[in-house]
C-alpha beads as a LAMMPS data file, in Angstrom:
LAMMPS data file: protein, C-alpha beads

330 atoms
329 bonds

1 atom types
1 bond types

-500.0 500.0 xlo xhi
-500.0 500.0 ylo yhi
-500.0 500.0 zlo zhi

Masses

1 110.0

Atoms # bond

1 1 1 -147.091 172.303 229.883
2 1 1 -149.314 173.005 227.493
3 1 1 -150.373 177.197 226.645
4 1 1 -153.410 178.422 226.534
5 1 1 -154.637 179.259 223.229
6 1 1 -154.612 183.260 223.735
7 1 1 -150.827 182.685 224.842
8 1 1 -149.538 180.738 221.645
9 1 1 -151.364 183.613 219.597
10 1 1 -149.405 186.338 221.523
11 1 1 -146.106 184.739 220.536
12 1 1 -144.086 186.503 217.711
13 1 1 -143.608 184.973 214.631
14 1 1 -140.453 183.595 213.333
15 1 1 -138.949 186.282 210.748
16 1 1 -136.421 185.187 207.581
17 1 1 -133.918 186.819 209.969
18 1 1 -134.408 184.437 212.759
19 1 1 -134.833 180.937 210.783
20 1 1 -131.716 179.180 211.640
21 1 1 -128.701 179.215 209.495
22 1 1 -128.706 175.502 208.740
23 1 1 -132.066 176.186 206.485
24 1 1 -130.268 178.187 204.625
25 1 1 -127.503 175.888 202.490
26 1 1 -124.127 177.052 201.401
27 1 1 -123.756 178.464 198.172
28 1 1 -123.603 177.104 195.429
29 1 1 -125.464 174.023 196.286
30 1 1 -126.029 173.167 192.657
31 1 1 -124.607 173.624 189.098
32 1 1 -124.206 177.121 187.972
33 1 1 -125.500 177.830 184.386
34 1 1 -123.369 180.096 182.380
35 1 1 -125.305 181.855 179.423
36 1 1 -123.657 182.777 176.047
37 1 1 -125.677 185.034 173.532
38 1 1 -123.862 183.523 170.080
39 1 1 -123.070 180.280 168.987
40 1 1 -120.246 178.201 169.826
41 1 1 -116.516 178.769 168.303
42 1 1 -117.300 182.385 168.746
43 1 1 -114.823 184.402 170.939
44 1 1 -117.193 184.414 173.764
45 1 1 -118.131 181.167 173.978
46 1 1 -114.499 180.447 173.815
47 1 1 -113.712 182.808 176.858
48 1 1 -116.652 181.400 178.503
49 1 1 -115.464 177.938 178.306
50 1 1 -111.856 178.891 179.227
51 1 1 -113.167 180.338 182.481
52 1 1 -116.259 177.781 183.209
53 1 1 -113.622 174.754 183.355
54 1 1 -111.282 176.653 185.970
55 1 1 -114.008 178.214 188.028
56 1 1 -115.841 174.693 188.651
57 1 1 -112.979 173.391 190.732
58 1 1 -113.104 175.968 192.632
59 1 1 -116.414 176.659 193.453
60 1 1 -117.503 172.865 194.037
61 1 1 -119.721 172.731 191.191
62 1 1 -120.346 172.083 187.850
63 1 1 -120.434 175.771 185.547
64 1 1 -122.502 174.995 183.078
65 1 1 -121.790 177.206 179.656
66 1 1 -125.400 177.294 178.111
67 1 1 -125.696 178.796 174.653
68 1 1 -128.618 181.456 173.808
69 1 1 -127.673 183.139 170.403
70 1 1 -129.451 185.632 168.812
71 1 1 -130.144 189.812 168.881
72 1 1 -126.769 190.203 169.085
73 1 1 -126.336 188.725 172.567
74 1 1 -129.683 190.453 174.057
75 1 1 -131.327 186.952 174.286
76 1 1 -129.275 185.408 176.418
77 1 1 -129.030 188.823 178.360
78 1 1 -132.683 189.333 178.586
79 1 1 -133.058 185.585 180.390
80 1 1 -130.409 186.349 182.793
81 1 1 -131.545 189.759 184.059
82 1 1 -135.056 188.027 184.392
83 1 1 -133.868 184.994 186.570
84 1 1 -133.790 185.146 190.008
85 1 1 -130.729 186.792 191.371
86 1 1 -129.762 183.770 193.333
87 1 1 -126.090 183.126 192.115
88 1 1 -127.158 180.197 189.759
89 1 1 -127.877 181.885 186.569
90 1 1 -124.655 184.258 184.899
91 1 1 -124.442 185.839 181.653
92 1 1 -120.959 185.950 179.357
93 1 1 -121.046 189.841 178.559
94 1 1 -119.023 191.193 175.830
95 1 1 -118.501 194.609 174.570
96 1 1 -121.595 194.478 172.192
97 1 1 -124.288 193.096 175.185
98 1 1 -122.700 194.826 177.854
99 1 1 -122.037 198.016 176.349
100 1 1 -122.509 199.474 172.284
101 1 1 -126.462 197.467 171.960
102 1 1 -127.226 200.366 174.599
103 1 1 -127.031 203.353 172.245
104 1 1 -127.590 200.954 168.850
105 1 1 -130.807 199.723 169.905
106 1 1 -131.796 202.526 171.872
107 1 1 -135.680 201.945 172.577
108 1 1 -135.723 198.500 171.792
109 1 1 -132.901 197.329 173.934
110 1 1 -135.033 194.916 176.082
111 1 1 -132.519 195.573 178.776
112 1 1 -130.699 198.156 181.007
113 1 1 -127.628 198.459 182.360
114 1 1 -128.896 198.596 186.019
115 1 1 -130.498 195.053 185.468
116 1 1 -127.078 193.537 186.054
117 1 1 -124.372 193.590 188.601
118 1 1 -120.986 193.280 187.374
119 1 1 -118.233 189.974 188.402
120 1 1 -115.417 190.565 186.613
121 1 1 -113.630 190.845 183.358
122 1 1 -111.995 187.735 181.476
123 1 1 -110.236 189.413 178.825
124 1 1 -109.487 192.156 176.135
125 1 1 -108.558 190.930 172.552
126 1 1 -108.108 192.363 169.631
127 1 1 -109.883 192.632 167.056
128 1 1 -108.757 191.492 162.829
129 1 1 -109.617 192.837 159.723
130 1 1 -108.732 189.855 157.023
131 1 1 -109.759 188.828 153.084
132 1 1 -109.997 185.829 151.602
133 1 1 -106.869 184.923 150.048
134 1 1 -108.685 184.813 146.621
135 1 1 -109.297 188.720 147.358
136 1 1 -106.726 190.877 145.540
137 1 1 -105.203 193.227 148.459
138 1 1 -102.851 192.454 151.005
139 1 1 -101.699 195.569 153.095
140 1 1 -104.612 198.110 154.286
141 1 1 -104.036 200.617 151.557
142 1 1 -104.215 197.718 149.193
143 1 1 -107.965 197.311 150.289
144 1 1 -108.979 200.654 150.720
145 1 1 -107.738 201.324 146.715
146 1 1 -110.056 197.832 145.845
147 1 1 -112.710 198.986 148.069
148 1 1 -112.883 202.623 146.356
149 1 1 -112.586 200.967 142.854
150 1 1 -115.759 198.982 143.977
151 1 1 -118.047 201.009 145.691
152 1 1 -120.842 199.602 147.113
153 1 1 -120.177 195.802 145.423
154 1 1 -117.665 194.411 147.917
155 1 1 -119.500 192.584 151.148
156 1 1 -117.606 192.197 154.767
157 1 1 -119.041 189.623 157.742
158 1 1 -119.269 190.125 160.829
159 1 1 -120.366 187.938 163.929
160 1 1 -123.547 190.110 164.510
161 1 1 -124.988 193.955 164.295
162 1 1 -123.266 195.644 167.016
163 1 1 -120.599 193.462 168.003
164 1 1 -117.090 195.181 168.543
165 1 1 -115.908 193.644 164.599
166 1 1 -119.205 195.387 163.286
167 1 1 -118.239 198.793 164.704
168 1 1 -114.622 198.991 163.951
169 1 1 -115.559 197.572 160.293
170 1 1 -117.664 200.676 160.565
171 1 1 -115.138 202.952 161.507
172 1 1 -113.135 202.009 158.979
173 1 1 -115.219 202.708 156.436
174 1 1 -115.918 206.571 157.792
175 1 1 -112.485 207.032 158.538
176 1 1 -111.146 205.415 154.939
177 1 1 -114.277 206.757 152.831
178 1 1 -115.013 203.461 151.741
179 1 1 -118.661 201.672 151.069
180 1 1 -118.399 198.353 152.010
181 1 1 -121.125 196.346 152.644
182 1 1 -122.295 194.796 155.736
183 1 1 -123.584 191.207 156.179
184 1 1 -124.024 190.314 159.819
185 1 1 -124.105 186.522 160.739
186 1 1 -125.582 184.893 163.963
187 1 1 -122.142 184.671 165.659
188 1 1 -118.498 184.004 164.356
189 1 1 -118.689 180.270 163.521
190 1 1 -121.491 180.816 160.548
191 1 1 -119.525 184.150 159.041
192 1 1 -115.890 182.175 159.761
193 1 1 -117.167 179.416 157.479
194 1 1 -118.788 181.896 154.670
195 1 1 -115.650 183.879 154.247
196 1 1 -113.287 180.852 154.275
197 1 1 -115.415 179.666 151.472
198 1 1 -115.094 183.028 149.699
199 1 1 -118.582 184.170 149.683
200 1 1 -117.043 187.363 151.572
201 1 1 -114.628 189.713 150.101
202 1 1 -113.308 190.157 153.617
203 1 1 -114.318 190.508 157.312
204 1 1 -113.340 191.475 160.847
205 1 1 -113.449 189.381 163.922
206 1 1 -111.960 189.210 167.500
207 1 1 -108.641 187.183 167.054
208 1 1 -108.892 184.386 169.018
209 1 1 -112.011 182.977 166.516
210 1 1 -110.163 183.783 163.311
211 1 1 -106.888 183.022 164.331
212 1 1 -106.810 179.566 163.437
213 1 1 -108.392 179.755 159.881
214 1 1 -105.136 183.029 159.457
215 1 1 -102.762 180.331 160.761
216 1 1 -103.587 177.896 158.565
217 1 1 -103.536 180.121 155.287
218 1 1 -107.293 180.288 154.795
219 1 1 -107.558 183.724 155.196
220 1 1 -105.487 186.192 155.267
221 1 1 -104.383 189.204 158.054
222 1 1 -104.833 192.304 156.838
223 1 1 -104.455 194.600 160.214
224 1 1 -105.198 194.212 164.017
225 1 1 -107.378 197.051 165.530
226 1 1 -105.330 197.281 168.942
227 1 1 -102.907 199.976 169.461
228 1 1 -99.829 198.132 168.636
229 1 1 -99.176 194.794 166.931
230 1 1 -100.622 191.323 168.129
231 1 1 -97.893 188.751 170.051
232 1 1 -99.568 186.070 167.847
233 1 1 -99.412 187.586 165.189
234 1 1 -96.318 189.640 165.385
235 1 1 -95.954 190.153 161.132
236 1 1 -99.103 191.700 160.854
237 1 1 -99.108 195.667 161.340
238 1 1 -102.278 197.221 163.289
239 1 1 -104.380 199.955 161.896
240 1 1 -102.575 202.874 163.935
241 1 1 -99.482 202.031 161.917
242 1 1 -101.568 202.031 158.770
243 1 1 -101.799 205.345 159.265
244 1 1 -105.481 205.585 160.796
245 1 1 -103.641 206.649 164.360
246 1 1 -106.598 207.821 165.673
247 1 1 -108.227 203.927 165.962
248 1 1 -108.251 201.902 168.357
249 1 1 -111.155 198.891 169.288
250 1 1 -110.309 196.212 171.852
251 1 1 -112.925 193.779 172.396
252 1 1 -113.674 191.998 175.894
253 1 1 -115.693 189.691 178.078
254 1 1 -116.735 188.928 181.069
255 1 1 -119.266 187.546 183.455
256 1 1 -122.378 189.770 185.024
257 1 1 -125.006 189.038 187.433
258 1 1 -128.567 189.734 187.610
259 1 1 -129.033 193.090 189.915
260 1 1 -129.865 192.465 193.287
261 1 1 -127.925 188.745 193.526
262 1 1 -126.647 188.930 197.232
263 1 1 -123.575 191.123 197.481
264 1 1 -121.747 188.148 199.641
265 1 1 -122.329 185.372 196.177
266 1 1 -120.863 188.331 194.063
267 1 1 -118.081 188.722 196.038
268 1 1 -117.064 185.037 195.999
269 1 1 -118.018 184.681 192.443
270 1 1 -115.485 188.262 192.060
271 1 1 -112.707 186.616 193.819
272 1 1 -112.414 182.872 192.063
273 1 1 -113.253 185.038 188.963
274 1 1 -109.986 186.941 189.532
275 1 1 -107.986 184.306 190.658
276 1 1 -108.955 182.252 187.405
277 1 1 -107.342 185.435 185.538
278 1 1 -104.382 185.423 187.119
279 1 1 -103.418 182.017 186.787
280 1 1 -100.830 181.650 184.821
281 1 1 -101.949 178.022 182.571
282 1 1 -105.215 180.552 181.725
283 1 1 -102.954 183.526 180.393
284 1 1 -100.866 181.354 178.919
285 1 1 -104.125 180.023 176.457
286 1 1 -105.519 183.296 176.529
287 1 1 -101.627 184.146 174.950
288 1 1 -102.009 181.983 172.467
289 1 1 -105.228 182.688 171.485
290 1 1 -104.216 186.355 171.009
291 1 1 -106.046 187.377 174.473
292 1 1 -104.707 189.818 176.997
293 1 1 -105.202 189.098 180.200
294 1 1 -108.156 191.756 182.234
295 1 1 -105.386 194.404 183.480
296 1 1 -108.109 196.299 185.279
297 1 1 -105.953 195.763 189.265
298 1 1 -103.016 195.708 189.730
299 1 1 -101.190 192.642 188.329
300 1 1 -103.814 192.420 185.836
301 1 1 -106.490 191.326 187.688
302 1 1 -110.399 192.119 187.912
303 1 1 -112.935 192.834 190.845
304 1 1 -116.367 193.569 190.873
305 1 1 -116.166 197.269 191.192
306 1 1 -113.648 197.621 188.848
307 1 1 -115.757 195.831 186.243
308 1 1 -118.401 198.024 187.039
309 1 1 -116.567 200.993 186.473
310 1 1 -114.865 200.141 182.841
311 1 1 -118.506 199.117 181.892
312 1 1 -119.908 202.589 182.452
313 1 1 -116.852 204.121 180.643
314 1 1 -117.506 201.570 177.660
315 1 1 -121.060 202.506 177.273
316 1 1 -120.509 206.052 177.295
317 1 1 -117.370 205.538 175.238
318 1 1 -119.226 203.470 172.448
319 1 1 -122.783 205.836 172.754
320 1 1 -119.906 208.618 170.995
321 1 1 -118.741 205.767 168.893
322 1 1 -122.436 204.771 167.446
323 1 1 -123.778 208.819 166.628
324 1 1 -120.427 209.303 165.119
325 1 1 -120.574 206.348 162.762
326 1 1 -124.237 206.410 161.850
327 1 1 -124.089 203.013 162.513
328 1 1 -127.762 201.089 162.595
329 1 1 -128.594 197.398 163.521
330 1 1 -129.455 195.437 160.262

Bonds

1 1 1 2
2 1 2 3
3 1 3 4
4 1 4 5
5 1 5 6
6 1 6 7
7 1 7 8
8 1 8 9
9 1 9 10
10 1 10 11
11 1 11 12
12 1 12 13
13 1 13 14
14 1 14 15
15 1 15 16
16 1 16 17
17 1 17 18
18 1 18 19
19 1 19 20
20 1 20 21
21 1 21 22
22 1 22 23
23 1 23 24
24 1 24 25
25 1 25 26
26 1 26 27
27 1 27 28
28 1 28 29
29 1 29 30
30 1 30 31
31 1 31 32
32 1 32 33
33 1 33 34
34 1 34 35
35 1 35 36
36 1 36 37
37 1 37 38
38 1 38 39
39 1 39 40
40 1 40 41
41 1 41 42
42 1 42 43
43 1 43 44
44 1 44 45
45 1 45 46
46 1 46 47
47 1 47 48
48 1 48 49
49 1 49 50
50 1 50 51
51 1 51 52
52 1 52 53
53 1 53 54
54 1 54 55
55 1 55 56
56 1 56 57
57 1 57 58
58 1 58 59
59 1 59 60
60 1 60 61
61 1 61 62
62 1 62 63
63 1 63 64
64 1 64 65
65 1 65 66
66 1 66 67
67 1 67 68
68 1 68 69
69 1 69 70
70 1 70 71
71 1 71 72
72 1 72 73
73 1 73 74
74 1 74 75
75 1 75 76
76 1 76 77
77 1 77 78
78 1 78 79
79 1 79 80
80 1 80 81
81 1 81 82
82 1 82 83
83 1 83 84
84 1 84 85
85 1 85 86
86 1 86 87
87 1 87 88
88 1 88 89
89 1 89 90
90 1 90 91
91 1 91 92
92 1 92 93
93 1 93 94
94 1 94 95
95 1 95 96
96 1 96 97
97 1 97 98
98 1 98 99
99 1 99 100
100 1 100 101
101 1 101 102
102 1 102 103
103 1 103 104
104 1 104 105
105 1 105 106
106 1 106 107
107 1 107 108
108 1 108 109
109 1 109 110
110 1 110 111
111 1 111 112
112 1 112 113
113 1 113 114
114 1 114 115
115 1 115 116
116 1 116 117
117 1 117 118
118 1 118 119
119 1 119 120
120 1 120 121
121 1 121 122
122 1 122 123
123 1 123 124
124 1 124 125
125 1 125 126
126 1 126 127
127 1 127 128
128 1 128 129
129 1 129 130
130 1 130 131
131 1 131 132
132 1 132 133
133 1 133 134
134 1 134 135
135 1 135 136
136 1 136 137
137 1 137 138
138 1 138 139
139 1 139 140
140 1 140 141
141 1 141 142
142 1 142 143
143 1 143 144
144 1 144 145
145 1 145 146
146 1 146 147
147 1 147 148
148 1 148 149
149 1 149 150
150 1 150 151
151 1 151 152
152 1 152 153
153 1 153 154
154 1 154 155
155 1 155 156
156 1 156 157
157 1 157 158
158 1 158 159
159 1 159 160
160 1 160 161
161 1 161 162
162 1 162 163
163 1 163 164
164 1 164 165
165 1 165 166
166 1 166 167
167 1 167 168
168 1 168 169
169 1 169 170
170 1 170 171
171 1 171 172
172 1 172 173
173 1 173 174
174 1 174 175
175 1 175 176
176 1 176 177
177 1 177 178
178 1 178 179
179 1 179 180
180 1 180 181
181 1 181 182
182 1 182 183
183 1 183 184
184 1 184 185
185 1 185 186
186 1 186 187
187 1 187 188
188 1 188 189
189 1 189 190
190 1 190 191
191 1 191 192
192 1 192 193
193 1 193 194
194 1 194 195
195 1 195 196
196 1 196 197
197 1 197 198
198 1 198 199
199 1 199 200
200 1 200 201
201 1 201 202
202 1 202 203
203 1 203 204
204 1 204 205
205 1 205 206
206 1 206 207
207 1 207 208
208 1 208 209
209 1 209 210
210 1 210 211
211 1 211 212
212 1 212 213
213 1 213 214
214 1 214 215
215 1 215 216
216 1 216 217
217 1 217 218
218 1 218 219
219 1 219 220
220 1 220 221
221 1 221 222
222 1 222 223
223 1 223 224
224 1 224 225
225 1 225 226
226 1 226 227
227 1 227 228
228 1 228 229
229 1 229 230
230 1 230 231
231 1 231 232
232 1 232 233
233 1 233 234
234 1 234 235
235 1 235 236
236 1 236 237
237 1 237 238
238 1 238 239
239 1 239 240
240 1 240 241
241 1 241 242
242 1 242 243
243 1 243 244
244 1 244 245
245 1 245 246
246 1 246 247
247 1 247 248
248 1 248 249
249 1 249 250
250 1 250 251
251 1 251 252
252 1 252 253
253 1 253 254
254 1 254 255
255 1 255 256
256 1 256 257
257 1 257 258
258 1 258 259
259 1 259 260
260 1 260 261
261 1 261 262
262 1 262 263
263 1 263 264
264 1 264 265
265 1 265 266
266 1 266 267
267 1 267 268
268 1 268 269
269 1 269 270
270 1 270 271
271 1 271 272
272 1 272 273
273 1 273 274
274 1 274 275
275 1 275 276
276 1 276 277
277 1 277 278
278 1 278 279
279 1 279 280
280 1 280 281
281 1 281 282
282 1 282 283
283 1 283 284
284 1 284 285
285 1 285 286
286 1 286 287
287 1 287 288
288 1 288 289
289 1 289 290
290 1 290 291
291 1 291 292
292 1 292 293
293 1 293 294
294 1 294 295
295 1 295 296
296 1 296 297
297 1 297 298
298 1 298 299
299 1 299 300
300 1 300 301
301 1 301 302
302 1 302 303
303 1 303 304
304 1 304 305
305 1 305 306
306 1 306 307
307 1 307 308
308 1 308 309
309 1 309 310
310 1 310 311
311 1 311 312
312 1 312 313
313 1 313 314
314 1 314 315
315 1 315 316
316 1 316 317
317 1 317 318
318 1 318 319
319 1 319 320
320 1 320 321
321 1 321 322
322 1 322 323
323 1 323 324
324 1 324 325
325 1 325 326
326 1 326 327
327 1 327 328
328 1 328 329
329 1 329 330
């Protein structure tokens, strides 16, 4: 039968709530695009890739890793905070993009941390302070003596302007009263390949990009910035045993969301996230890349909310860090 006009007007009209579930598909439908704000070979395009291959199987689609350098990470950070907070677009935070650009940039950080919902953590490493081999100092007092003999003429690398290596280089050198100067690179791979050729009297980096150039003699260990000594790299003494025993820098990464992606996608993305970490074939490369698995649950796991919570201790931790240092972006 067919309604009068008047009647078909009067009928109510068919809300997002009430469209039926079949028009909504099941996500993820399509690839997922993981953003990296530095080149590749750099730590976290490395932990990005180690967690990318694992989490495809498991969540039925491609995870694309996507890199964006440049601003120290806030590129790629910017473009994921802007997408649409539909699950498909992720961002590979560190300890620079996630939390010290906050208080480095101040003003002109082009991002906040309430534009991003947190996944989970990947992993903490390390961090290495090395010369090149050519460079005459081999223990930490060794360089602080060369450094003070030299004021103001030796140059260290870094992978970027407020990256974790950049601060605890900068730590150093107010905690040492040394003036050593700062040359920041777009990511690890371009200051790796300047200081293996010499053109840096030393550097700092998170170990699992510079391990392979230590293990292979062209450059040389000079302390880890951890607490205690590196498994990998078992000879080498850390800073705390140096006698600076009040330092201490781990770097980490992990994944974020933009704010506002449902709270069901970042609970699934949470979970495969944290059973990626605690599979043992991905500890056991994070192990010998000098990586420590996230250790933020028990068992050394991650979650969502825990992520969240270490990243609002890191900013404030690193805000104390940055007015205490003087440090600047170059």
């Amino acid at each position: 039968m067919k309604l009068p006009r008047r009647a078909l007007l009067a009928l109510p009209l068919a809300s997002p709530a009430t469209v039926p579930a079949l028009a909504q598909p099941a996500w993820p439908a399509r690839p997922i695009r993981l953003l990296v704000g530095y080149p590749p070979a750099g730590t976290t395009d490395i932990a990005a890739r180690l967690a990318a291959e694992r989490l495809a199987p498991r969540l039925g689609q491609p995870v694309l890793v996507e890199n964006r350098p440049g601003a120290t990470g806030n590129i790629a950070a910017e473009l994921v905070a802007r997408a649409e907070p539909d699950g498909y677009t992720l961002v590979t935070s560190n300890i620079a993009t996630a939390a010290i650009n906050y208080s480095l940039f101040g003003d002109r950080m082009p991002v906040k941390p309430e534009d991003f919902t947190a996944v989970g953590l990947l992993t903490k490493v390390p961090n290495l302070i090395f010369v090149h081999p050519a460079t005459p100092a081999k223990t930490v007092a060794e360089l602080v003596a060369l450094a003070k003999a030299r004021p103001g003429q030796m140059n260290y690398g870094s992978a970027g302007s407020g990256g974790s290596p950049h601060m605890c280089m900068e730590l150093f050198k107010m905690r040492t009263g040394t003036n050593i100067n700062h040359v920041p690179f777009k990511g690890a791979g371009p200051m790796l390949v300047e200081a293996v050729a010499g053109r840096l009297d030393c550097g700092c980096d998170n170990m699992p990009s510079v391990i392979g150039h230590v293990r292979d003699g062209r450059l040389r260990p000079i302390a880890v910035t951890g607490r205690g000594r590196a498994t990998v790299l078992p000879e080498v003494p850390s800073l705390h045993e140096a006698g600076l025993t009040d330092f201490e820098a781990t770097a980490w990464f992990g994944v974020q969301a933009p704010a506002r992606t449902p709270a069901a996608i970042v609970e699934r993305l949470g979970r495969e996230v944290d059973a990626v970490t605690r599979d043992p074939a991905y500890r056991a490369r994070l192990a010998d890349l000098g990586g420590d698995p996230p250790g933020l649950t028990e068992g050394g796991g991650t979650t969502p909310a825990a992520f969240e919570a270490f990243i609002a201790e890191e900013i404030r931790r690193w805000a104390e860090v940055v007015q205490a240092s003087g440090a600047t972006v170059d």
